[in-house]
RODO-2510 file (C-alpha; in nm, 4 decimals, decimal comma):
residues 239
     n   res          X          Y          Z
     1     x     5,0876    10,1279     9,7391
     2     x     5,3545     9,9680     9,4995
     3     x     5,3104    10,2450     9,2467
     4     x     5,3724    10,5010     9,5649
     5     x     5,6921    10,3526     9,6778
     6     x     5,8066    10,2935     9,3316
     7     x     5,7397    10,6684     9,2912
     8     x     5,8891    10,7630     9,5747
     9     x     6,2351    10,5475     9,4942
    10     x     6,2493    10,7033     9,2100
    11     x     6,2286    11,0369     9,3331
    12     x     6,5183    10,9519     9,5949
    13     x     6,7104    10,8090     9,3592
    14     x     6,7243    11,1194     9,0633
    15     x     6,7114    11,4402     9,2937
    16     x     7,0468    11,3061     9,4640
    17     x     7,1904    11,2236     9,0737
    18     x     7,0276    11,5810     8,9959
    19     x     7,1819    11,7440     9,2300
    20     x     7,5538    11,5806     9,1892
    21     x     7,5692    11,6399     8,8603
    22     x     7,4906    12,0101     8,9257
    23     x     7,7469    12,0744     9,1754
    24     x     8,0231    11,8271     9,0370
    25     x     7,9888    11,7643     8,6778
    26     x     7,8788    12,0316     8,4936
    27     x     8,1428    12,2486     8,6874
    28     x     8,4223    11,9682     8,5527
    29     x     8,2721    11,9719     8,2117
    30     x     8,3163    12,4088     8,1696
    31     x     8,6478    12,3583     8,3113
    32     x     8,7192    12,1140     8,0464
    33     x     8,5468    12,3123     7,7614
    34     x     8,7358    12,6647     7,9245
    35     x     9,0857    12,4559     7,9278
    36     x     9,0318    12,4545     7,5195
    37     x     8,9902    12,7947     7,4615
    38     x     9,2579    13,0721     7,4563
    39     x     9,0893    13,3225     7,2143
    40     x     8,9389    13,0669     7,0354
    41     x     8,9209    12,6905     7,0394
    42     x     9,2823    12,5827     7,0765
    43     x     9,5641    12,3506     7,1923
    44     x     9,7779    12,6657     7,2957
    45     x     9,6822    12,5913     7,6891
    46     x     9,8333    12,2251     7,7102
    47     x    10,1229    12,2749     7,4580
    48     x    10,2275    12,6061     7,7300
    49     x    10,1347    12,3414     8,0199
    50     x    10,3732    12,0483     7,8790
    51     x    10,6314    12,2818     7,7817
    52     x    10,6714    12,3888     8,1287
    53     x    10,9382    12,2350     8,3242
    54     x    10,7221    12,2672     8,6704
    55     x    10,4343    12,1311     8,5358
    56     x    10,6424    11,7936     8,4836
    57     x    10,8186    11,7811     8,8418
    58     x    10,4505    11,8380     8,9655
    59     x    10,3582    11,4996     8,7710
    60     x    10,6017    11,3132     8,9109
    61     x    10,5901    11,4213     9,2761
    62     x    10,2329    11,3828     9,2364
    63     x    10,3149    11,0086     9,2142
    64     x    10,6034    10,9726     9,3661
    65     x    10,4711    11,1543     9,7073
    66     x    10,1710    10,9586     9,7676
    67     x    10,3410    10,6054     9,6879
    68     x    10,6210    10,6554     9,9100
    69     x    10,3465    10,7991    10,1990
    70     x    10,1012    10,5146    10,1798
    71     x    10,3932    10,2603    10,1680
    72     x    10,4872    10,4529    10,5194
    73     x    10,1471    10,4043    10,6289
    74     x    10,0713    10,0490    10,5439
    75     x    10,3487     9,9621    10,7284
    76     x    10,3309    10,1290    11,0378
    77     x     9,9958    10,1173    11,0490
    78     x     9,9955     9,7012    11,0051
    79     x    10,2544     9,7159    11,2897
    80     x    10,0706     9,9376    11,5179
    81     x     9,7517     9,7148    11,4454
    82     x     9,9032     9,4045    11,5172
    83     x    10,0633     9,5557    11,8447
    84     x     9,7343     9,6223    11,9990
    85     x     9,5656     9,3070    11,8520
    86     x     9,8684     9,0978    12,0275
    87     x     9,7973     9,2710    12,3499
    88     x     9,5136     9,1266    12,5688
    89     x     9,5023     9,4696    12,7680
    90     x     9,6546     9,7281    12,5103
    91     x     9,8467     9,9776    12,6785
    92     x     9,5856    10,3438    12,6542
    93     x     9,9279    10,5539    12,5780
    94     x    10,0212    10,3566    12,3050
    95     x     9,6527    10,3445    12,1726
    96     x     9,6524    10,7479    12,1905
    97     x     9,9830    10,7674    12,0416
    98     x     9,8674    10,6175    11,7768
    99     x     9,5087    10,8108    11,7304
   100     x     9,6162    11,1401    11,8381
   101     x     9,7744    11,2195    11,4863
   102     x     9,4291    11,2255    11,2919
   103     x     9,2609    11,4290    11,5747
   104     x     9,4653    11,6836    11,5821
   105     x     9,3572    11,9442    11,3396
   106     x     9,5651    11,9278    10,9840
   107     x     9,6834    12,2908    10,9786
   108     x     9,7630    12,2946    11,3589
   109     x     9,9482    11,9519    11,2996
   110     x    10,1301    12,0612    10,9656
   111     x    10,2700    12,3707    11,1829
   112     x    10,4279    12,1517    11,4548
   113     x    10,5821    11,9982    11,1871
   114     x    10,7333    12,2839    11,0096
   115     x    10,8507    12,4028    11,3258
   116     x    11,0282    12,0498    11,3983
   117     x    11,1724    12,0519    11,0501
   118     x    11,2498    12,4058    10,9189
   119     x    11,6147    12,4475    10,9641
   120     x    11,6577    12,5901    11,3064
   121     x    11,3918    12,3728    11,4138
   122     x    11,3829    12,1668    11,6842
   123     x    11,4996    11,8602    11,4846
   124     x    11,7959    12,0527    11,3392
   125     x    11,8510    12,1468    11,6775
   126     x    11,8750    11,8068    11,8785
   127     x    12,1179    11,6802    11,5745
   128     x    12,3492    11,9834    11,6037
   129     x    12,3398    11,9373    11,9877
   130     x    12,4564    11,5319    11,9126
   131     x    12,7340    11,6584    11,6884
   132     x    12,5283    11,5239    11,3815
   133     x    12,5068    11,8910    11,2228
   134     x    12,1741    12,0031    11,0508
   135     x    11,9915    11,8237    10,7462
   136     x    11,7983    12,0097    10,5076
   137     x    11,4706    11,8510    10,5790
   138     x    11,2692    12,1235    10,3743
   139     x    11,4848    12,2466    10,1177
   140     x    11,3415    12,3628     9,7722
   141     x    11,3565    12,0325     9,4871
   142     x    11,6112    11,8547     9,7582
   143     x    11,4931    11,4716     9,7856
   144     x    11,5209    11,5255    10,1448
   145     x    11,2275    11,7731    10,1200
   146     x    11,0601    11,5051     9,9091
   147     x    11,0803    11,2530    10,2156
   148     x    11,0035    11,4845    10,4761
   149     x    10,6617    11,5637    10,3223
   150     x    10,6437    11,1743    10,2796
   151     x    10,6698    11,1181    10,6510
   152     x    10,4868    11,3912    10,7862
   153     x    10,1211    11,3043    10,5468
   154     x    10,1985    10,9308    10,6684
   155     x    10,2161    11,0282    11,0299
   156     x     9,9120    11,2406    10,9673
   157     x     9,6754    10,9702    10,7994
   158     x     9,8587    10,6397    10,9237
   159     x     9,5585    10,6193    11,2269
   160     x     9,2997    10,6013    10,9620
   161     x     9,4668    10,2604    10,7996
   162     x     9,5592    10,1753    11,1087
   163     x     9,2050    10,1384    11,2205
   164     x     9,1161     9,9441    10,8974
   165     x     9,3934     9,7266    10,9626
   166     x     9,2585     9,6734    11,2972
   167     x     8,9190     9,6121    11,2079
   168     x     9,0101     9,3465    10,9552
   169     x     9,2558     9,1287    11,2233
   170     x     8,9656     9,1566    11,4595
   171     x     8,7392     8,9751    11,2001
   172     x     9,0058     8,6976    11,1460
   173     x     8,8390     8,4337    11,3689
   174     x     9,0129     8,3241    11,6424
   175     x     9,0061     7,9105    11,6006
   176     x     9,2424     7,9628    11,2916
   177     x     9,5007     8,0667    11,5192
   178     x     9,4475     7,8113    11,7624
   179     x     9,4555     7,5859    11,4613
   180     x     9,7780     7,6826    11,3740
   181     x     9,9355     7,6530    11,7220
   182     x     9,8379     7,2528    11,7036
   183     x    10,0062     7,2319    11,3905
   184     x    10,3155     7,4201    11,5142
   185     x    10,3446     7,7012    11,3194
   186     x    10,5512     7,9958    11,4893
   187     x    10,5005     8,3492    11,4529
   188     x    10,5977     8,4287    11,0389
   189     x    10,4423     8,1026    10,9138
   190     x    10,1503     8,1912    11,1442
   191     x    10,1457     8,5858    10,9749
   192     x    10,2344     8,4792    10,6514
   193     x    10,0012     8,1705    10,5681
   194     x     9,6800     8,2794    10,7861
   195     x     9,7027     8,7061    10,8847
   196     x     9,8308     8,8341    10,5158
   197     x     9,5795     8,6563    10,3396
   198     x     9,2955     8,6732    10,5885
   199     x     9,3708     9,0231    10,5906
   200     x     9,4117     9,1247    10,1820
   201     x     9,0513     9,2719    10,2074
   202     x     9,1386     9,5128    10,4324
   203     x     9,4776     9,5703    10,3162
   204     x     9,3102     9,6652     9,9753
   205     x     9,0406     9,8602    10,1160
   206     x     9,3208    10,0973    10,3176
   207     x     9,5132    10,1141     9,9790
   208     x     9,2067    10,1958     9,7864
   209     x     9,0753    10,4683    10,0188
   210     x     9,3765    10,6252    10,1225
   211     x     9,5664    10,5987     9,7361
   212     x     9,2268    10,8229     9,6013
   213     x     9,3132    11,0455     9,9080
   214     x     9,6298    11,1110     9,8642
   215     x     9,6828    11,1443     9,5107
   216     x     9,4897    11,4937     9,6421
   217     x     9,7518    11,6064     9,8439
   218     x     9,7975    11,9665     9,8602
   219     x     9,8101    12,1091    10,2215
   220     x    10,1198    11,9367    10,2966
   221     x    10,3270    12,0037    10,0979
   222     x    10,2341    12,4147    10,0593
   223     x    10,2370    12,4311    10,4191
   224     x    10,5925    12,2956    10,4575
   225     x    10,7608    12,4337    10,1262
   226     x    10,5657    12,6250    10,0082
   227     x    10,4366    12,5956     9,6558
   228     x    10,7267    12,5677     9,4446
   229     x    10,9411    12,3614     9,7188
   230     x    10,7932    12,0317     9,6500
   231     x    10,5610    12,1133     9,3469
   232     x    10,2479    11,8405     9,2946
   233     x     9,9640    11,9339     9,0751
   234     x     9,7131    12,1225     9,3474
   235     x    10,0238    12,3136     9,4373
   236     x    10,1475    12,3595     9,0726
   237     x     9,7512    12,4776     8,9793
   238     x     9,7309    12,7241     9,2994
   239     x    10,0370    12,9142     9,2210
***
């Protein structure tokens, strides 16, 4: 019976490994071998790729976008999941204000946007109506295009570390807090000394997950500028 289960371990354990390395890494390994060759085994590929100007925006906005979007959403999402942790009744509107991002469908989502930020959008529009006159929110290789795609992938994914967020202050047992009320400590000691560290594992867990995810971001930023507007690598390698 030992030998059986063994057996059968083993066989759940290699056809998944099998069957990865199939679909994901001999695929990666011909692209690797294919990026080599140009009429031969050669270096020609990557010395035309780093000699392209494009190629080294794309690098950089491929940093630069998903730093300055998970920094967005660690913050509003820590804000939004303190707000309904503080609240013995949270308030439903606010809790589907804050969910109703992720649910909506990317594409469908990424269109509002454009249409709120294009320049006779409805953004443009209110400002021009207060006298503020219109910005140019998605303007090719402007930095203002670079923080509109920022804000729009945060408010897109923030829900997600917001529920991590959420799910970690819910863990933090409530007798340290009561603790800290005998002792006196206000509000900031109270966040600072007992909710930031309690709360590191999940603040590294949202950074981990969402920093992998969004070092892939491509939809965004073709959808509201279009490939060469705000170049990252997907982007850079679809066009």
């Amino acid at each position: 019976m030992n030998r059986a289960a063994h057996r059968l371990r083993t066989i759940f354990l290699i056809a998944p490994a099998a069957f990865m390395t199939l679909v994901l890494v001999v695929p990666a390994i011909e692209g690797v071998v294919l990026s080599f060759d140009a009429c031969g085994p050669s270096l020609r590929n990557y010395a035309v790729l780093i000699g392209d100007p494009m190629f080294a925006t794309a690098l950089l906005n491929n940093l630069i976008v998903p730093i300055g979007s998970l920094a967005l959403e660690l913050v509003l999402g820590l804000l939004l999941a303190l707000h309904l942790t503080a609240r013995r009744r949270p308030h439903g509107a606010v809790e589907v204000a804050a969910i109703l991002p992720f649910a909506i469908p990317e594409i469908v989502l990424l269109t509002i946007a454009r249409y709120l930020f294009m320049p006779r959008g409805y953004v443009n529009g209110f400002l021009s109506a207060a006298g503020a006159g219109a910005f140019p929110w998605l303007e090719p290789n402007h930095a203002l295009a670079l923080v509109t795609v920022m804000m729009v992938d945060a408010w897109h994914v923030t829900p997600v570390v917001m529920l991590i967020l959420l799910a970690g202050l819910q863990g933090i047992p409530a007798e340290v807090y009561e603790a800290a009320q005998l002792d006196g400590a206000g509000a900031l000691a109270t966040f600072r000394h007992i909710t930031l560290p309690l709360l590191t594992p999940a603040i590294v867990a949202a950074i981990v997950l969402r920093g992998v995810d969004a070092l892939r971001i491509f939809s965004t930023t073709l959808v509201l500028t279009g490939a060469e507007g705000v170049p990252v690598l997907s982007t850079y390698g679809y066009q």
